[in-house]
C-alpha positions as CSV (number, residue, x, y, z in Angstrom):
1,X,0.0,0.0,0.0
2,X,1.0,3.1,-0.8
3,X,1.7,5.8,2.5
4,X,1.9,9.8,2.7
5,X,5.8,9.5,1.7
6,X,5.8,7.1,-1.2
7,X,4.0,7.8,-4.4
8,X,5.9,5.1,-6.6
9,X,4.7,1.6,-7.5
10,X,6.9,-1.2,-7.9
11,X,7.2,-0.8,-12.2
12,X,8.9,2.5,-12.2
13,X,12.5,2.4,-12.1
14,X,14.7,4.5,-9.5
15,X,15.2,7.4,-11.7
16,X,11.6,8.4,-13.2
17,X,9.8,10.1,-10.6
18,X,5.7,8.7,-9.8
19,X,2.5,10.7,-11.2
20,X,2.1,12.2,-7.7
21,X,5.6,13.5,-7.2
22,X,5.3,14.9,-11.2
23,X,2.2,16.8,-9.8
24,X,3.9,18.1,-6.8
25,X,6.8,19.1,-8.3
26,X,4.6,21.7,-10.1
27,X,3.6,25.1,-8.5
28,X,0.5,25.0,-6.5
29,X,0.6,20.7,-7.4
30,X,1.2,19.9,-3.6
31,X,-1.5,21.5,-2.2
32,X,-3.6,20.6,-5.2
33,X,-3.5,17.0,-4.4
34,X,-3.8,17.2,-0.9
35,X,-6.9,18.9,-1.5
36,X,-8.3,16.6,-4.1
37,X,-7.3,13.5,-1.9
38,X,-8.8,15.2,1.2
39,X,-12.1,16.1,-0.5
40,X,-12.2,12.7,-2.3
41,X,-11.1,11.0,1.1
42,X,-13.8,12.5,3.2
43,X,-16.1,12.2,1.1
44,X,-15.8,8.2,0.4
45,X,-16.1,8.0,4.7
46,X,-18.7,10.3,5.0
47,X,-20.8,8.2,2.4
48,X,-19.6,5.1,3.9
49,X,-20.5,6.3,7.2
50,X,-24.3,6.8,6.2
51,X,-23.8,3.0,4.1
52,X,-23.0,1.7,7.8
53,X,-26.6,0.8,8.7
54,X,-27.7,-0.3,5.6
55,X,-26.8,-3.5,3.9
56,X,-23.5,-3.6,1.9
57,X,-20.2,-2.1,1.9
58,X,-20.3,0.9,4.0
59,X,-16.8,0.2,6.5
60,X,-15.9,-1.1,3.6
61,X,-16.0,2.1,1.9
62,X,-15.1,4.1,5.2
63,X,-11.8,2.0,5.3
64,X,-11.0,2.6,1.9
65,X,-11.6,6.2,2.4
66,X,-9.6,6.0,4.9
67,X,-6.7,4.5,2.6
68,X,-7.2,6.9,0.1
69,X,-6.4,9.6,2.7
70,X,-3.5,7.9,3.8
71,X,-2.0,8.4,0.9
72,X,-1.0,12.2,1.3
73,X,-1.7,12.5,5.0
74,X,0.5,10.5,7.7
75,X,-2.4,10.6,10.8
76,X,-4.5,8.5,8.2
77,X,-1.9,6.5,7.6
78,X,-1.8,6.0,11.3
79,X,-5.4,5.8,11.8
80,X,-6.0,3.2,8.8
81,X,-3.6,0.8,10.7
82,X,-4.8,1.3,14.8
83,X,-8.4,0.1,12.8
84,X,-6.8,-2.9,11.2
85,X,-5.1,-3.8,14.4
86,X,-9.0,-3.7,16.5
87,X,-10.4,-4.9,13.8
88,X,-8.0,-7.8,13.3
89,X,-8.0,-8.2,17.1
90,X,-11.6,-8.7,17.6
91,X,-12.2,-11.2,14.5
92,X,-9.6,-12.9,16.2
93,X,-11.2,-13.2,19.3
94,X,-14.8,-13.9,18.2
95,X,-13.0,-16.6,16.2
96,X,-11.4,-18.1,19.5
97,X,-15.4,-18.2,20.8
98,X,-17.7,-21.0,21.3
99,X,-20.7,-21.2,18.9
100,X,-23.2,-19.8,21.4
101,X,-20.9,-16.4,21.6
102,X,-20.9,-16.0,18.0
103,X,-24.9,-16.9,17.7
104,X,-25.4,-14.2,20.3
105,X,-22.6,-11.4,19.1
106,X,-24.4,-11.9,15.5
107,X,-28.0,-11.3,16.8
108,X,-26.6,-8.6,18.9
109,X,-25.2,-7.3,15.2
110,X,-28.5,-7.9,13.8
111,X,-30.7,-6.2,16.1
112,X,-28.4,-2.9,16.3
113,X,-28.5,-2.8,12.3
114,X,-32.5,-3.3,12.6
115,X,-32.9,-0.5,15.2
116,X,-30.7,1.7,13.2
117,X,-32.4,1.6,10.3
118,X,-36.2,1.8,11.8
119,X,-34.8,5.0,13.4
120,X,-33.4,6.3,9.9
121,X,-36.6,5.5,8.3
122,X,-39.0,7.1,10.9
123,X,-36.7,10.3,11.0
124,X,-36.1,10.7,7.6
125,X,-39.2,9.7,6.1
126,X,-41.8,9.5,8.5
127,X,-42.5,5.5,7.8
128,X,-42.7,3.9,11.2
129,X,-42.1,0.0,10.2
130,X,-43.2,-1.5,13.6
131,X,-46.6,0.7,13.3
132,X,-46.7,-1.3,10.2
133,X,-46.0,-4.4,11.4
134,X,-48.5,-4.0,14.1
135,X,-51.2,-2.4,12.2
136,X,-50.7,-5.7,9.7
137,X,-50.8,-8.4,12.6
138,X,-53.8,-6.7,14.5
């Protein structure tokens, strides 16, 4: 993976600079990109930050973010790997668990998503799904 001090890939020889130090070489081209990777880096959390409750990608898209930003700044770079390390650290450690644990920590997962996104419906657009539900059953 790339980091904030290294913008060449393994294919470029020694000698002929990366696309990223070509751009900072130029007037203005440092803070340029550090702008365009901050804006673009934000904005790939942010989205994958309102993804979270939803079904898909969205830490997936947070961590990427997250990598994208680490590529010009070195406290992402930082931050990107404290997450991998917890992250990494408690698969690990639901892995070492009994069945039961990892039934329960999954319907614990479940029920926080659920809750999550009946709250983001009935804020956002007024649709209240257990009303529904309880209008249907009785």
């Amino acid at each position: 993976m790339a980091t904030a001090g290294d913008s060449r890939t393994g294919s470029e020889s020694a000698e002929e600079p990366g696309w990223r130090d070509r751009i900072r070489a130029r007037p203005g081209g440092r803070l340029t990109l550090r702008v365009v990777v901050g804006v673009l880096g934000g904005a790939m959390i942010i989205g994958g930050l309102i993804l979270v409750p939803f079904p898909g990608p969205g830490w997936l898209i947070v961590f990427a973010g997250l990598a994208v930003l680490a590529t010009e700044f070195t406290w992402a770079s930082r931050l990107l790997d404290f997450a991998k390390r917890r992250v990494r650290a408690a698969t690990d450690w639901l892995q070492r668990q009994n069945w039961f644990v990892r039934v329960v920590a999954g319907l614990l997962t479940l029920a926080c998503a659920a809750v999550i996104v009946w709250l983001a419906l009935k804020l956002t657009t007024g649709f209240d799904l257990l009303a529904q539900a309880r209008d249907l059953l009785g």
